[in-house]
C-alpha positions as CSV (number, residue, x, y, z in Angstrom):
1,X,0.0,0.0,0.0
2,X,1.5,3.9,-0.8
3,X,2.0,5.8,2.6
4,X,1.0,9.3,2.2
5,X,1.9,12.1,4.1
6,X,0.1,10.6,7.6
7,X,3.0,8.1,7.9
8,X,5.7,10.5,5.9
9,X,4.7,13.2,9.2
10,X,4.7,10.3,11.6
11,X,8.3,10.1,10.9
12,X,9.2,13.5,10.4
13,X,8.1,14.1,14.2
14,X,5.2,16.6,13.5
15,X,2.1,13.9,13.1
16,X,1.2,10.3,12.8
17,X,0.2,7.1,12.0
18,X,1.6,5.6,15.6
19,X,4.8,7.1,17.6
20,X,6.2,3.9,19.1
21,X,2.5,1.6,19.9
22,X,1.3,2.3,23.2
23,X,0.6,5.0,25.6
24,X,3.9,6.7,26.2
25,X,4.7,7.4,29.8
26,X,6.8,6.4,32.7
27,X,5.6,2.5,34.5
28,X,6.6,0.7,37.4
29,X,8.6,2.3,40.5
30,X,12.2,2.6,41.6
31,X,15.3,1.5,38.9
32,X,14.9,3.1,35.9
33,X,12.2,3.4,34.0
34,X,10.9,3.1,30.5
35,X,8.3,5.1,28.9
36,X,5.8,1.6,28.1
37,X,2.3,2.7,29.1
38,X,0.5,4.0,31.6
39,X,-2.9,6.1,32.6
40,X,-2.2,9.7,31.9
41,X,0.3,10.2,28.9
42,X,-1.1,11.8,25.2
43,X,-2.1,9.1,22.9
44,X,0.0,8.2,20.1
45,X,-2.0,6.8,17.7
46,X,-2.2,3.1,18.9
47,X,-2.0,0.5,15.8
48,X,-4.2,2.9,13.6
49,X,-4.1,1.9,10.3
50,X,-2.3,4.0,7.4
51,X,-4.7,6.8,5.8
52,X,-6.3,7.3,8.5
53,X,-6.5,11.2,7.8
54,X,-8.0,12.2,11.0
55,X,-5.4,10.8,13.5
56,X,-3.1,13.1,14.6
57,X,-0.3,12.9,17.2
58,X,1.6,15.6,18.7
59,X,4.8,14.5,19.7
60,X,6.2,17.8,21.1
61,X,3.2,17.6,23.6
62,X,4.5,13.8,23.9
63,X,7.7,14.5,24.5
64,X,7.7,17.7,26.7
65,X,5.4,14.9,28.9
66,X,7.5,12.4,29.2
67,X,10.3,15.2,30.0
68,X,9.1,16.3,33.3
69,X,9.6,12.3,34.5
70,X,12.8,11.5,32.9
71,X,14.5,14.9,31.5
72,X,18.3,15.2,33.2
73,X,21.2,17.3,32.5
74,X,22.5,13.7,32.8
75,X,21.1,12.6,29.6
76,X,22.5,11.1,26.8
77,X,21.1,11.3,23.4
78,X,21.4,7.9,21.1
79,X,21.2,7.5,17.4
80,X,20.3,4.5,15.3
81,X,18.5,3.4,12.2
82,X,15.0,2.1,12.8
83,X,14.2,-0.3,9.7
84,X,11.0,-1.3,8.2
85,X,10.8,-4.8,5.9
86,X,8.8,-4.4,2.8
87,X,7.8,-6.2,-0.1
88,X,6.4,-3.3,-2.6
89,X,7.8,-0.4,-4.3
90,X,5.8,2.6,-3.2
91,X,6.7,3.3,0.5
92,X,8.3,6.5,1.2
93,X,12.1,5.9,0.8
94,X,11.6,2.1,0.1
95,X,14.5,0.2,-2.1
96,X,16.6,-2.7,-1.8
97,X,19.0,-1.4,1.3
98,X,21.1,-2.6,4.5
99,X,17.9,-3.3,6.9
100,X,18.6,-3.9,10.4
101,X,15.8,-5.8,11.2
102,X,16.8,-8.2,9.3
103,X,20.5,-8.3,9.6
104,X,21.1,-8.4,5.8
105,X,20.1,-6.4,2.4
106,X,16.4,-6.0,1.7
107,X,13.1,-4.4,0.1
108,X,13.1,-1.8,3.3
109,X,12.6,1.7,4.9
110,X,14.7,3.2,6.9
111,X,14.5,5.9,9.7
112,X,17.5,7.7,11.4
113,X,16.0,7.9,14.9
114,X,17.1,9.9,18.2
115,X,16.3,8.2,21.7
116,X,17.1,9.3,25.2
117,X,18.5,7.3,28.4
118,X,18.2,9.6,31.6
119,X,19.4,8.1,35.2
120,X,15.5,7.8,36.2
121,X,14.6,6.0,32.4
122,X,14.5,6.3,28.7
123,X,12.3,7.1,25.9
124,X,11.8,7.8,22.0
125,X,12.4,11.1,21.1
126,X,11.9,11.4,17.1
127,X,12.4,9.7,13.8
128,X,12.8,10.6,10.0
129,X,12.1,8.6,6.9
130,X,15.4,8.5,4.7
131,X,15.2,9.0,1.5
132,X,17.8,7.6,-1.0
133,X,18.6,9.9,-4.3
134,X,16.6,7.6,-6.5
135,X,13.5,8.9,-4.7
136,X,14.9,12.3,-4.4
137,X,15.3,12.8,-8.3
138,X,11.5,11.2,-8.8
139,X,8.8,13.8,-8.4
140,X,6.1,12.0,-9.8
141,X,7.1,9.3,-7.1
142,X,7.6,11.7,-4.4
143,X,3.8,13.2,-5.3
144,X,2.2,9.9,-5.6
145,X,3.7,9.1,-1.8
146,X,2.5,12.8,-0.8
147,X,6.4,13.3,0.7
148,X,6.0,17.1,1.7
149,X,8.3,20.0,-0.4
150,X,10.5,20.5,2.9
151,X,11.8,17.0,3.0
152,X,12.5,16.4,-0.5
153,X,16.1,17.7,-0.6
154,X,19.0,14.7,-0.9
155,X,20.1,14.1,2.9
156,X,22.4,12.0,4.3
157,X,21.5,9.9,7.4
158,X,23.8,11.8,9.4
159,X,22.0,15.5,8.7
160,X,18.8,14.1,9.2
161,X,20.0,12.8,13.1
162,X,21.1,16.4,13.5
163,X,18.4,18.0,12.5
164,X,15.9,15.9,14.9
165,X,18.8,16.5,17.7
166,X,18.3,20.3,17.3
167,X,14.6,20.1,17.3
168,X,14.1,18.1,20.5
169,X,17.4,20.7,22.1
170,X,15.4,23.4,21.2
171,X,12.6,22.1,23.3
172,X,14.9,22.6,26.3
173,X,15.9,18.7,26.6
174,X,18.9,18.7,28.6
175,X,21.7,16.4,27.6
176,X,25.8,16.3,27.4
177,X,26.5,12.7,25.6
178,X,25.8,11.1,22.1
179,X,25.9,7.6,21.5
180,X,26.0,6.2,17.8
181,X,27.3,3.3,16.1
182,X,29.5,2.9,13.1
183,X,26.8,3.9,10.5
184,X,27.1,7.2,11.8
185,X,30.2,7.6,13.5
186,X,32.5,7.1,10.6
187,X,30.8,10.6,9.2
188,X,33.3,13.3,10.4
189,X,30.8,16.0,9.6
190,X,28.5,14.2,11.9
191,X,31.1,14.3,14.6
192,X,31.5,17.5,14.2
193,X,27.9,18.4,14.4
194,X,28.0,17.0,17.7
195,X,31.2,18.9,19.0
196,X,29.9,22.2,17.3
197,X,26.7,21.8,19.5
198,X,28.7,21.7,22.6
199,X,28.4,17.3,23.2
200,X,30.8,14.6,24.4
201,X,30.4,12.0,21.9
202,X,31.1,7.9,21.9
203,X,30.7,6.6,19.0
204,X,31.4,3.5,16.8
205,X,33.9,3.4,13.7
206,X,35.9,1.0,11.2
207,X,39.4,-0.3,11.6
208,X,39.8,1.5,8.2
209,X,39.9,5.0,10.1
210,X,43.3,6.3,11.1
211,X,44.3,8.3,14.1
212,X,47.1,9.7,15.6
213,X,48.6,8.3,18.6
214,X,49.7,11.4,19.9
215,X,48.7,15.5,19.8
216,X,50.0,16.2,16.1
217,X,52.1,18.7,14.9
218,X,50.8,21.3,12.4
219,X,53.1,23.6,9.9
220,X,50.9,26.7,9.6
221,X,49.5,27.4,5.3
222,X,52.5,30.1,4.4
223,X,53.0,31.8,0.7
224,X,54.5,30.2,-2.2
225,X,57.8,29.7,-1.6
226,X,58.6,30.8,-4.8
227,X,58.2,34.4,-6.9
228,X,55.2,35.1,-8.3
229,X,55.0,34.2,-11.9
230,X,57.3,31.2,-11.9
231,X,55.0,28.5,-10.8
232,X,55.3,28.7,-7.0
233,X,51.7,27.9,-5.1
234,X,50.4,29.0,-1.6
235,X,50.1,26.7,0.8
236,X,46.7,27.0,1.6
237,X,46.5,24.0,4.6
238,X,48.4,23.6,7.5
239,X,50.4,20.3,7.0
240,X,52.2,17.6,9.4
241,X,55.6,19.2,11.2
242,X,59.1,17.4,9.7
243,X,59.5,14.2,12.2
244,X,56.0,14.7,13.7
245,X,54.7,11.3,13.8
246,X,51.9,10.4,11.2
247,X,48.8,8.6,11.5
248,X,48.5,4.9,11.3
249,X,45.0,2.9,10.7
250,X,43.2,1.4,13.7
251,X,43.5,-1.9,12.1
252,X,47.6,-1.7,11.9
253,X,47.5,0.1,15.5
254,X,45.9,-2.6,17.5
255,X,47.9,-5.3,15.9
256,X,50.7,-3.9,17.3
257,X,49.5,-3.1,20.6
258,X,48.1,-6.8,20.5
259,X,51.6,-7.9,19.5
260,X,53.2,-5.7,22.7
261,X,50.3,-7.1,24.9
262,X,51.2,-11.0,24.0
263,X,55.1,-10.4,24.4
264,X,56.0,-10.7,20.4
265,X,57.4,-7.0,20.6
């Protein structure tokens, strides 16, 4: 079945088919908690069926609830893809993609999501369909799936997360740590994003990646060395310093330390 714009706004944060099943609020007493339905919270939207026009969810109102329980400056804000098995074509976003429900490639959505772990519980925060270029550059399927104008513009998973970060921060969410696995952390503009906006960050990455092992030095971008006119270039980038030691894989780093570890060096 096409999902129009009821399920495209479910997971863009602002309405919805459902936001997460049940009732969301805080259950049970002492240990932490988890928001899994109570008396007393907003309703969500249940297990309403899609195109169901008149079913509306406000999840800032859901959210802002469930902050007055579990809100912290404690809080840690954690990323992950939420994936969605299907067997059609006309899904918002749908194609033939990693899906981690699964644990393989498949016919699948697939929603960059924001959660939040508090000392006192934790809770879904928001969630936003992806869409992969071969949707971006379709109109006709974009209309047919009734994707609205604003979220048509090619994203990567990583500026999606931010975006739904800034929207629940600007709510007033407290929170200094962002948890994320490889999918994300290997993005250095999404580790940036998170620096720039003032978090501590633990994330996951590949052995591929390479690090220093120690504060590197830096050569300062200076003039061509050169005269003007007979080829020299500016150096517009600081480089390395002479002898300053250079950056080694992760891979090649912990089979050495593994090596020093078992005596073999």
């Amino acid at each position: 079945m096409p999902c129009g714009s009821t399920y495209w706004r479910c997971a863009s944060g602002t309405s919805a088919r459902s936001c997460g099943g049940r009732r969301g609020v805080a259950s049970g007493t002492g240990g932490p908690r988890s928001a899994t339905g109570s008396e007393g919270a907003p309703r969500c939207g249940g297990t309403q069926k899609v195109g169901q026009k008149n079913l509306r969810c406000n999840t800032k109102r859901y959210r802002q609830h469930l902050a007055k329980t579990f809100a912290s400056p404690e809080g840690i804000f954690v990323f992950d893809d939420t994936s969605f098995p299907k067997q059609g074509k006309h899904s918002v976003g749908v194609q033939r993609q990693y899906c981690g429900a699964l644990g393989k490639k498949a016919n699948c959505q697939v929603a960059p999501s924001v959660h939040y772990v508090s000392p006192t519980g934790h809770y879904p925060l928001a969630m936003r369909l992806f869409l992969p270029d071969r949707w971006v550059g379709d109109k006709k399927q974009l209309d047919r799936a009734g994707v609205p104008e604003e979220f048509r513009q090619s994203q990567t998973k990583g500026q999606i997360a931010l975006e739904l970060l800034d929207t629940v921060r600007r709510e007033g969410l407290p929170g200094w740590l962002a948890l994320a696995d490889a999918g994300y952390g290997v993005s250095e503009e999404f580790r940036n994003g998170l620096a720039s906006r003032g978090l501590k960050y633990i994330v996951g990455v590949t052995d591929e990646m390479v690090v220093f092992t120690e504060e590197p030095k830096w050569e300062a971008p200076r003039p061509a060395e050169r005269p003007e006119g007979t080829g020299g270039r500016p150096r517009p980038r600081p480089r390395l310093a002479e002898g300053a030691d250079r950056p080694v894989s992760l891979k090649d780093l912990a089979a050495v330390r593994n090596a020093v570890r078992l005596g073999l060096k």
